[in-house]
VOPAGU-2260 file (C-alpha; in pm, 1 decimal, decimal comma):
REM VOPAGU-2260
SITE   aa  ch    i         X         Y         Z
SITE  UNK   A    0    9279,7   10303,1    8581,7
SITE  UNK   A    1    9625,5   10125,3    8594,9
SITE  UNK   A    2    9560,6    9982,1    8896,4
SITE  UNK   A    3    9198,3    9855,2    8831,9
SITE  UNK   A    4    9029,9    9562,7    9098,0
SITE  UNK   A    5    9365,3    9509,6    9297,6
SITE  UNK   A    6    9392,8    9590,4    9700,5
SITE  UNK   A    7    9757,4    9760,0    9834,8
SITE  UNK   A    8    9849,2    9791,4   10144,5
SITE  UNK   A    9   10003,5   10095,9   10295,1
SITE  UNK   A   10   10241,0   10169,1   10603,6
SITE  UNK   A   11   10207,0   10506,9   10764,0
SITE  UNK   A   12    9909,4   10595,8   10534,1
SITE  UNK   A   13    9731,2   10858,4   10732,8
SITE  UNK   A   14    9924,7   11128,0   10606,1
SITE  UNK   A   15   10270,7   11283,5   10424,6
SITE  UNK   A   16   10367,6   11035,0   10152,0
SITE  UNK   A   17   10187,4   10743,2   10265,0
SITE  UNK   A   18    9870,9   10948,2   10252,9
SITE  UNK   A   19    9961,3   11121,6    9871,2
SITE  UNK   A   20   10054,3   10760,3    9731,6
SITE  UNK   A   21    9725,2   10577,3    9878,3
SITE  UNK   A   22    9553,5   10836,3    9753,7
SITE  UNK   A   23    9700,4   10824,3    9368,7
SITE  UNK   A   24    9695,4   10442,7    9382,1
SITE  UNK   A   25    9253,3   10429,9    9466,2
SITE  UNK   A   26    9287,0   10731,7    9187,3
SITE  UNK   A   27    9402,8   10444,0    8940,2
SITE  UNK   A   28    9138,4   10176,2    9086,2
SITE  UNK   A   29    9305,4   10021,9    9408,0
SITE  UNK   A   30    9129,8    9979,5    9699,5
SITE  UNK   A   31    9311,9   10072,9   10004,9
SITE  UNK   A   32    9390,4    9972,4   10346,9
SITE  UNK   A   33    9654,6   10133,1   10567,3
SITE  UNK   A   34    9762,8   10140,9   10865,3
SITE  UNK   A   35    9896,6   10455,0   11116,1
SITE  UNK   A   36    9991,7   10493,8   11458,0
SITE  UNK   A   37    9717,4   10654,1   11683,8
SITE  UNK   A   38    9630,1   10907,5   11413,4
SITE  UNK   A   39    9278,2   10797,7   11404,0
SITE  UNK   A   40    9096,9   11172,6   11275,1
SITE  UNK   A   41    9343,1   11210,6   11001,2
SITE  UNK   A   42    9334,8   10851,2   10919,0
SITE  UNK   A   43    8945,1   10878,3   10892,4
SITE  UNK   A   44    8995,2   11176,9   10626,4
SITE  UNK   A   45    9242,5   10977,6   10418,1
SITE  UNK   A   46    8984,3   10694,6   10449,5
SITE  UNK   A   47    8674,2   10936,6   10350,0
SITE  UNK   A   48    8898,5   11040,7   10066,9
SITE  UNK   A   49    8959,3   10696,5    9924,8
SITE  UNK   A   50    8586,7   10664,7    9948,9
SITE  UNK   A   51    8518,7   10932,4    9756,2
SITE  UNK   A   52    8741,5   10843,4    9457,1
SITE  UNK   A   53    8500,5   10510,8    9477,5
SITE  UNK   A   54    8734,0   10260,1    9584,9
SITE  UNK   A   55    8721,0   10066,4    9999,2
SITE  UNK   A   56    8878,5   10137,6   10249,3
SITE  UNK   A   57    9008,6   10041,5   10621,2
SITE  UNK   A   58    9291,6   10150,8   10875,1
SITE  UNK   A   59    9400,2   10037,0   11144,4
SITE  UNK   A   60    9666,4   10186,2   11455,9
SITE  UNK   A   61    9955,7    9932,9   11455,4
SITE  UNK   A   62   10250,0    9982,3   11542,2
SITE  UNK   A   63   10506,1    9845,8   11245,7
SITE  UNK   A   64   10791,1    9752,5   11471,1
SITE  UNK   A   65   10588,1    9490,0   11637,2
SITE  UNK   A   66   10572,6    9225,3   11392,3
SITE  UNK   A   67   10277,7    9008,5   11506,6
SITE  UNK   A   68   10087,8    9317,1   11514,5
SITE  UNK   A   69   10172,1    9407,3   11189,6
SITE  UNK   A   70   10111,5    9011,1   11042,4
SITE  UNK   A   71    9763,5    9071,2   11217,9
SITE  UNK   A   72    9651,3    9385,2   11031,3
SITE  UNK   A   73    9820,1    9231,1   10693,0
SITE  UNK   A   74    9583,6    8893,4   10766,9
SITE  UNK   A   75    9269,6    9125,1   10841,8
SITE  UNK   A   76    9288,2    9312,1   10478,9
SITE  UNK   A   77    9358,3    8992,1   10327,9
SITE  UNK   A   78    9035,9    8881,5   10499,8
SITE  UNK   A   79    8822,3    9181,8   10465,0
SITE  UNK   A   80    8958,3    9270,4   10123,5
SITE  UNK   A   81    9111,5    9016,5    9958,9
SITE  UNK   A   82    9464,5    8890,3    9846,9
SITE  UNK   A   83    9767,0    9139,3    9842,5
SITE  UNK   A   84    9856,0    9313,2    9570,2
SITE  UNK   A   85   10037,8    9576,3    9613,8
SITE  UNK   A   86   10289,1    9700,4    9950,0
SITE  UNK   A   87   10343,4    9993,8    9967,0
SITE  UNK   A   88   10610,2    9962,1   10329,6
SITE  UNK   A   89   10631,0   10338,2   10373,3
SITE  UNK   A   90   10575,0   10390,6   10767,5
SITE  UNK   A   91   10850,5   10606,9   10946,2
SITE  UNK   A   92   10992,6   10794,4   11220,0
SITE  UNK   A   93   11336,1   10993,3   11331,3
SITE  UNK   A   94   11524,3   11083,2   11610,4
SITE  UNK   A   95   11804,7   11387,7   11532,7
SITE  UNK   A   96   12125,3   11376,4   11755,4
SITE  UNK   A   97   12487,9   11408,5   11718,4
SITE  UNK   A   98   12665,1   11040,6   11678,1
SITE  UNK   A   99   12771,0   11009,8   12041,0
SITE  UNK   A  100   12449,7   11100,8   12185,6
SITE  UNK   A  101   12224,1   10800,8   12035,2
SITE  UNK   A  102   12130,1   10561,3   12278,2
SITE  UNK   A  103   12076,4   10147,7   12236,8
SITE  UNK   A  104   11699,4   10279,5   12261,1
SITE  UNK   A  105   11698,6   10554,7   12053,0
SITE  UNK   A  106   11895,6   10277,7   11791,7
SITE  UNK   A  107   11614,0   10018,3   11805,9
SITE  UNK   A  108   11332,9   10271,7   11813,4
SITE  UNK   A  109   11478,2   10382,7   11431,6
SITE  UNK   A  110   11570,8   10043,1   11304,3
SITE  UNK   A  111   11221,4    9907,7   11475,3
SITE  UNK   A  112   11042,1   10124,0   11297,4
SITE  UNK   A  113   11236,6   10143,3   10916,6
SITE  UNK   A  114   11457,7    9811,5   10854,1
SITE  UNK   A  115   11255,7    9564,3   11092,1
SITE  UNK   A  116   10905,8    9696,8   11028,1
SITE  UNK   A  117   10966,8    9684,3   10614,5
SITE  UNK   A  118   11131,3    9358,4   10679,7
SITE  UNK   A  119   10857,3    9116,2   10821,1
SITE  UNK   A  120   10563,7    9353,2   10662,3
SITE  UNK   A  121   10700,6    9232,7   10338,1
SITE  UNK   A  122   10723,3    8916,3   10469,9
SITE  UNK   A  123   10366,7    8864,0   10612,8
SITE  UNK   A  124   10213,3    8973,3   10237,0
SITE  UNK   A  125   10497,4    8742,4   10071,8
SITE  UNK   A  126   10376,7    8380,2   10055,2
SITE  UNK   A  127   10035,9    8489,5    9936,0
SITE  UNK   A  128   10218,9    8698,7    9662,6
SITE  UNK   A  129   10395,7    8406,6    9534,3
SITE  UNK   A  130   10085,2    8110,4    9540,4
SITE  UNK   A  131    9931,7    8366,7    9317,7
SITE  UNK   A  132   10268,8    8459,4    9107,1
SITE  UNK   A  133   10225,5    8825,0    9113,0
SITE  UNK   A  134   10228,1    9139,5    9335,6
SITE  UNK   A  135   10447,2    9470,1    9398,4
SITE  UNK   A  136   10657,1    9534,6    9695,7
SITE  UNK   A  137   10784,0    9911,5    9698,6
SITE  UNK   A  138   10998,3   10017,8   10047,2
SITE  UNK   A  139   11070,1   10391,7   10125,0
SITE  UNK   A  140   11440,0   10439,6   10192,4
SITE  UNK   A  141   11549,0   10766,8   10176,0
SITE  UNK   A  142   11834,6   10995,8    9970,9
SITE  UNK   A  143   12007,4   10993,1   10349,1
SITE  UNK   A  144   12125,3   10642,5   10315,0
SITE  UNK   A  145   12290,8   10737,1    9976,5
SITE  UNK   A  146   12466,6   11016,9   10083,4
SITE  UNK   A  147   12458,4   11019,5   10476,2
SITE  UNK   A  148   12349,4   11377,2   10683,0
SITE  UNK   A  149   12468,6   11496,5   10999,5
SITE  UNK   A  150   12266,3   11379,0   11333,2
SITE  UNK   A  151   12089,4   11124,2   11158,8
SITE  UNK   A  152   12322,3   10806,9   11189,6
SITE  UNK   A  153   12092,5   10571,0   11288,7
SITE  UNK   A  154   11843,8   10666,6   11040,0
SITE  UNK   A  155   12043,6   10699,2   10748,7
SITE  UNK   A  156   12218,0   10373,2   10842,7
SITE  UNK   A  157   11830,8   10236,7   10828,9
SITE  UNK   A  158   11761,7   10359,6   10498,8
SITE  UNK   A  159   12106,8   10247,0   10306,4
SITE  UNK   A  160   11986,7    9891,1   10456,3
SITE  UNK   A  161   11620,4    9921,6   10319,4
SITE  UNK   A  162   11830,5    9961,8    9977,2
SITE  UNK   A  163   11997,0    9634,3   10056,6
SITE  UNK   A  164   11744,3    9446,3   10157,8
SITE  UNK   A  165   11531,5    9562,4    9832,6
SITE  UNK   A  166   11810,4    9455,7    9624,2
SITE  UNK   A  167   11804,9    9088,9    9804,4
SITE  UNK   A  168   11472,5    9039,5    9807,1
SITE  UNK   A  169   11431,0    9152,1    9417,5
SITE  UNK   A  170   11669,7    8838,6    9352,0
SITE  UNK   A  171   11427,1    8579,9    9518,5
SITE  UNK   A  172   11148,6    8792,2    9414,3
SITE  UNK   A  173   11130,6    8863,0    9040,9
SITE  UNK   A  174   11104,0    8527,2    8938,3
SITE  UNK   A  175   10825,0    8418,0    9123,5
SITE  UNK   A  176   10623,4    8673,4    8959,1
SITE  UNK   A  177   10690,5    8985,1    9262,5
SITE  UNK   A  178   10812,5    9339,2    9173,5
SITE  UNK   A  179   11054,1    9462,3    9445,3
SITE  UNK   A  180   11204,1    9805,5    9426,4
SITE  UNK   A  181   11215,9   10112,4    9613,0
SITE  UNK   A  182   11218,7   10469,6    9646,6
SITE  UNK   A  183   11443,1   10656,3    9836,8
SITE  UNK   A  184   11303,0   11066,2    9821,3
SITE  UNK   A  185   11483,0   11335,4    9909,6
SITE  UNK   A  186   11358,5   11636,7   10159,9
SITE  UNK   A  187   10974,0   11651,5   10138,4
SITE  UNK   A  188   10690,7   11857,7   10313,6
SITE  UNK   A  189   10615,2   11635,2   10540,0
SITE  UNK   A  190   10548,6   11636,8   10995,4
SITE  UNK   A  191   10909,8   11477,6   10964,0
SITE  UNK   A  192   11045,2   11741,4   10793,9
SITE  UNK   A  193   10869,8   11986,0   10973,4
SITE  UNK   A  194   11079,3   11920,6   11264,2
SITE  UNK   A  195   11395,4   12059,9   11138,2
SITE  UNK   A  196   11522,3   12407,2   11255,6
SITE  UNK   A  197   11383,0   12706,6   11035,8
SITE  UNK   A  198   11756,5   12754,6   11005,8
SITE  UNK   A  199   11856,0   12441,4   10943,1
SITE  UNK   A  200   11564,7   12412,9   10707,8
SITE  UNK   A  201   11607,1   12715,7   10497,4
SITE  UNK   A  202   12017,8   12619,9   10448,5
SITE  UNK   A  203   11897,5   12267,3   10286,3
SITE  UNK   A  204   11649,8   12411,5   10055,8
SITE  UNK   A  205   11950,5   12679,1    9949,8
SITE  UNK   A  206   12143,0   12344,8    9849,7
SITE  UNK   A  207   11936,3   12224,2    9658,6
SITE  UNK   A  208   11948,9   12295,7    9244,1
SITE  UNK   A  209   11576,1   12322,3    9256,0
SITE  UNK   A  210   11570,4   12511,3    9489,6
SITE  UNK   A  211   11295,1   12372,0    9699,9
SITE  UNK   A  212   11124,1   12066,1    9920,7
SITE  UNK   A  213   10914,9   11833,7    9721,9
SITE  UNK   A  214   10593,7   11765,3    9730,5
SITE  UNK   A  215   10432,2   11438,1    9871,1
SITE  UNK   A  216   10256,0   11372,9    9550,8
SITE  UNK   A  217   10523,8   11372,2    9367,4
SITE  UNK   A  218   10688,0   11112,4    9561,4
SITE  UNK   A  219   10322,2   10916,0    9499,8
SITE  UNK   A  220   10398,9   10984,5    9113,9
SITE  UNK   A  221   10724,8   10732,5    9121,8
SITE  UNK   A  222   10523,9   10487,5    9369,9
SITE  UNK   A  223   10250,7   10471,4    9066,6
SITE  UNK   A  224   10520,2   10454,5    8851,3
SITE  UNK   A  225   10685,6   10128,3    9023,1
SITE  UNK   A  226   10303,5    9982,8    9079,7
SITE  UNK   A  227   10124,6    9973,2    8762,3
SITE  UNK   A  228   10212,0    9832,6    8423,1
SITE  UNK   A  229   10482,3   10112,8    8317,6
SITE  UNK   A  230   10701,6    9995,5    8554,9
SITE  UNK   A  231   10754,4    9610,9    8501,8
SITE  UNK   A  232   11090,4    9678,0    8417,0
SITE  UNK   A  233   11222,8    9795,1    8722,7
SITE  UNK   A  234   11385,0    9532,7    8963,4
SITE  UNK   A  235   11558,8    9568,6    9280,5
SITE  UNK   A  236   11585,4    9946,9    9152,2
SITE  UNK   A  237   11603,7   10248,4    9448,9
SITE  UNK   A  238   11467,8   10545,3    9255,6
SITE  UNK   A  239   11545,6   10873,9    9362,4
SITE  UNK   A  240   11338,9   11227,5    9326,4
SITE  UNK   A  241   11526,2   11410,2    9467,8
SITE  UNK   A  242   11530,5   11776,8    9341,9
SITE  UNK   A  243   11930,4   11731,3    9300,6
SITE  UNK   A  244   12049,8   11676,2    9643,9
SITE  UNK   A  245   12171,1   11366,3    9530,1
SITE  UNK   A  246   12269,3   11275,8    9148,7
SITE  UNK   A  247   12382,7   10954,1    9018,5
C-alpha cells in the first residue's frame, strides 16, 4: 500500500492510461478522483472499480483546456476529498494531418488540450502542494516529442514542450517538497491509437524491437513508480517505456 490515505487527481481518467494508472494508484491505497470529457458510462465503471479496490471515488466531465473549469473540479476534490496529493495530468487528444494542412484551430485544439491543460492543472493543485511541503506532479508527454512522427506536428511539438515545462517546474518544485517528472510512452492500446490505419498500424509495430504496442498498465507501472516512495529520486526526469522505438 505505497500510496496509503493520500487523494490523486487524474486527467482523462475514464479510460486508456488514465484509467490503468487510477486504477494501480487506489490498488496501492489512493483514493481517486478524475475527470473525462462526456464519457460518463465508462467513467462510472472506472469509478465502480476504484470502489471495489476500497478506496473513494468521483469524476467529473471537464474539459482540460478551459482552465477555470479545470481550477473548479481541482477545488471540488480538494473539498470533497481533501488536499492534493498526487497529479496525475494525463488527459489527451490528436488530430493527424500532413504539416501544411493544420489549421490555427486544429493548432489550439492540440496545444489546448496537452501544453495548456497540464499547465494551469498543475497550477490549480500547486499552492496547496507547497503550504503542505509535499505532493507529486507526473505529466504525460509522449516518445513523439523526442523523436518527432509524420502528420503529427502539432502534437509532437505539444509533447517535447510538456518535457520542458516538467523540467522548469522540477527546478521551482523540488525544493519546496513537490516531485515533478514525467512520462513520455511510446505506442499504446489505446482509442488514440486505435485511430491509426491498419496499415499504418501494423508498419509501426514491425519497427519496433519488441515487436508490439504496450499495454496501458504498463504505462500505470512507471506512473506508480514516479508516485510512491521508490521514486523520490527522480526530478524533472521524462521516463520513457517505450518498447524500443526510442532509446537513449
Amino acid at each position: 500500500m505505497k500510496l496509503q490515505g493520500q487523494i490523486a487527481l487524474v486527467t482523462g481518467g475514464s479510460r486508456g492510461i488514465g484509467r490503468a494508472t487510477a486504477l494501480a494508484f487506489a490498488a496501492e491505497g489512493a483514493d481517486i478522483a478524475f475527470c473525462h470529457l462526456n464519457d460518463a458510462a465508462k467513467a462510472d465503471d472506472t469509478a465502480a472499480e476504484i470502489r471495489a479496490l476500497g478506496r473513494r471515488a468521483m469524476h467529473r466531465s471537464v474539459d482540460v483546456s478551459d482552465i477555470a473549469a479545470g481550477r473548479a473540479f481541482a477545488d471540488a476534490v480538494a473539498a470533497s476529498f481533501g488536499p492534493i496529493d498526487i497529479l496525475f495530468n494525463n488527459a489527451g487528444m490528436n488530430i493527424r494531418k500532413p504539416f501544411e494542412a493544420y489549421t490555427e484551430s486544429d493548432f489550439d485544439s492540440i496545444l489546448g488540450v496537452h501544453l495548456k491543460g497540464m499547465f494551469f492543472m498543475a497550477q490549480a493543485v500547486y499552492p496547496a502542494m507547497v503550504a503542505r511541503g509535499r505532493g507529486c506532479i507526473i505529466n504525460v508527454a509522449s516518445q513523439r516529442g523526442i523523436k518527432g512522427a509524420p502528420n503529427s506536428a502539432v502534437y509532437s511539438a505539444a509533447k517535447a514542450g510538456i518535457a520542458g515545462f516538467t523540467r522548469a517546474l522540477a527546478w521551482e518544485a523540488t525544493p519546496k517538497g513537490i516531485r515533478v517528472n514525467a512520462i513520455a510512452p511510446g505506442p499504446i492500446d489505446t482509442d488514440l491509437t486505435a485511430t491509426m490505419e491498419s496499415a499504418d498500424r501494423q508498419a509501426f509495430i514491425d519497427a519496433l524491437p519488441i515487436g508490439r504496442f504496450g499495454r496501458p498498465e504498463e504505462i500505470a507501472a512507471t506512473a506508480l513508480l514516479l508516485a510512491g516512495p521508490d521514486g523520490g529520486f527522480y526530478v524533472g526526469a521524462t521516463l520513457s517505456p517505450n518498447g524500443g522505438d526510442v532509446m537513449y
